[in-house]
C-alpha positions in Angstrom: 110.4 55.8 137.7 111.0 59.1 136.3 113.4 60.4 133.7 116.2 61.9 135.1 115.3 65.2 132.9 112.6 67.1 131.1 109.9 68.9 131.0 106.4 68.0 132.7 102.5 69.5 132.8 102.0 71.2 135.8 100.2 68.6 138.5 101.8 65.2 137.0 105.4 65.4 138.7 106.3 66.6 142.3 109.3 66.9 144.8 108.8 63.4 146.0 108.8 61.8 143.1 112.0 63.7 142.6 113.4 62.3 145.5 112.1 59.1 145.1 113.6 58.8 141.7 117.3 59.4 143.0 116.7 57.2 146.2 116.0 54.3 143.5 119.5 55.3 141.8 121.6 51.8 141.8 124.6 53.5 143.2 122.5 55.4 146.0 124.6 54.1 148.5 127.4 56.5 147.8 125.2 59.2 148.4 126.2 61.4 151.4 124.3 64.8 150.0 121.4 65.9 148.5 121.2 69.2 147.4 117.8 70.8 146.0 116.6 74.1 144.2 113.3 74.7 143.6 112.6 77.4 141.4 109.2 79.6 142.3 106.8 81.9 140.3 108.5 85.2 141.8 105.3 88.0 142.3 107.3 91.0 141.1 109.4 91.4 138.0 112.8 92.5 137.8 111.1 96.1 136.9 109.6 96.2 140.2 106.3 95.6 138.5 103.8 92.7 140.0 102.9 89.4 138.1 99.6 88.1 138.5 101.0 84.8 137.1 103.3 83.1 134.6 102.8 81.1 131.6 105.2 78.5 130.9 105.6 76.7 127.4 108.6 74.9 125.8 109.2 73.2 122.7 109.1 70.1 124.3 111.7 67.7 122.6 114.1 69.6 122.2 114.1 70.6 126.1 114.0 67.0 126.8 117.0 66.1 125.1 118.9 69.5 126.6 117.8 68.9 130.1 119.2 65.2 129.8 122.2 65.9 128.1 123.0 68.7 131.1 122.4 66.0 133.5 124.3 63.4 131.8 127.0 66.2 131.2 127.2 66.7 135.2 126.9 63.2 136.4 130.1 62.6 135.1 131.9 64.9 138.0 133.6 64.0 140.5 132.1 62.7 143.6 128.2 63.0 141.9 125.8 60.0 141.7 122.7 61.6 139.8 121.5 65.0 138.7 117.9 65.7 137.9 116.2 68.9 136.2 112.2 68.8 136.1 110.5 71.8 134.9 106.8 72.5 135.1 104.5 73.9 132.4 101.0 76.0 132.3 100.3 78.8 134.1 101.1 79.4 137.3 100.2 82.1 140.4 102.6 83.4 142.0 104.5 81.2 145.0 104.0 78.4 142.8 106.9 75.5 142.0 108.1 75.8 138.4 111.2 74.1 138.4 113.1 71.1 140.4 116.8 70.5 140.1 118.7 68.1 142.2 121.9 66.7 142.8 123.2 63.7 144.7 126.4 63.2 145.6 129.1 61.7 147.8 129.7 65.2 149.9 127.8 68.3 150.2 130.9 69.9 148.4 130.5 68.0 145.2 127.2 68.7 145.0 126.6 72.7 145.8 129.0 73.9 142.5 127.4 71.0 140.4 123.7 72.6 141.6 124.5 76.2 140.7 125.9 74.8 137.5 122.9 73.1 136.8 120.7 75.6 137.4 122.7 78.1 135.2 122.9 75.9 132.0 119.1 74.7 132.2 118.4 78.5 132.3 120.7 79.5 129.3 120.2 76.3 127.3 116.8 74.9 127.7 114.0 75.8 125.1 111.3 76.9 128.2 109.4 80.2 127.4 108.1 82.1 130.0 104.9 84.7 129.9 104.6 87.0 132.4 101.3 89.1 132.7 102.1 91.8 135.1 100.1 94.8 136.6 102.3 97.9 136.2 102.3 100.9 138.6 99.6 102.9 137.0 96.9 99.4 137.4 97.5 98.3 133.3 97.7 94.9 133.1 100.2 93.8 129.7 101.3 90.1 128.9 104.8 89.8 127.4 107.2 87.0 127.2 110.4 87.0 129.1 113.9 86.4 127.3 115.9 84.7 130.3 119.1 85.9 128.7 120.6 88.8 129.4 118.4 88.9 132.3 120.6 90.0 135.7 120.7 86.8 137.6 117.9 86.5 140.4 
């Protein structure tokens, strides 16, 4: 079974084992929703600039023990059963599946304010580096990484 949180190589975790992970939850049976974000290699920056593809690194540790802690933090609502961040690192093209968060929960309102707040303190707190190598208007191609804060929300 997988950990509830943290970070993975690209290729060794998926969606299903995601779902399969909260369908073995011991309290399952009090779930009534499931509601799932999957985050995507986006092919144009916030510039209006294309990426060719992403590179995505973490100090690894560290963003295991935040990504748990935000889940443990969140289970503890109301009305939620589990809550489950995965993020994916390498490179990726764009279109591809970088990140998974999920939450289970009794009803589909516990769970949709628990998901955005999931997704907004795993992007503000977890120690996941992004690389973007873009192709600007003019055919350069540059490689810079990508400070999530302070970024307008997409």
């Amino acid at each position: 079974m997988a950990r509830h949180a943290g970070v993975h190589e690209k290729g060794t975790f998926s969606v299903t084992e995601l779902l399969s992970s909260i369908r073995e939850n011991s309290n399952y049976e009090k779930v009534g929703a499931i509601a799932l974000f999957i985050g995507v290699a986006r092919g144009e920056t916030l510039e209006g600039e294309k990426v060719q593809k992403l590179t995505l690194e973490a100090y690894e540790e560290k963003a295991n023990e935040v990504l748990e802690k935000i889940c443990e933090d969140l289970t503890r609502k109301p009305g939620i059963v589990d809550v489950q961040i995965h993020h994916l690192l390498g490179e990726f093209k764009v279109g591809e599946d970088l990140v998974y968060v999920a939450v289970a929960g009794s009803h589909r309102t516990d769970v949709f304010p628990v998901l955005r707040e999931a997704v907004e303190r795993y992007k503000s707190e977890a120690t996941v580096f992004k690389k973007e190598r873009i192709i600007n208007s003019k055919g350069a191609v540059t490689e810079y990484w990508v400070s999530e804060k302070g970024k307008a929300k997409t």
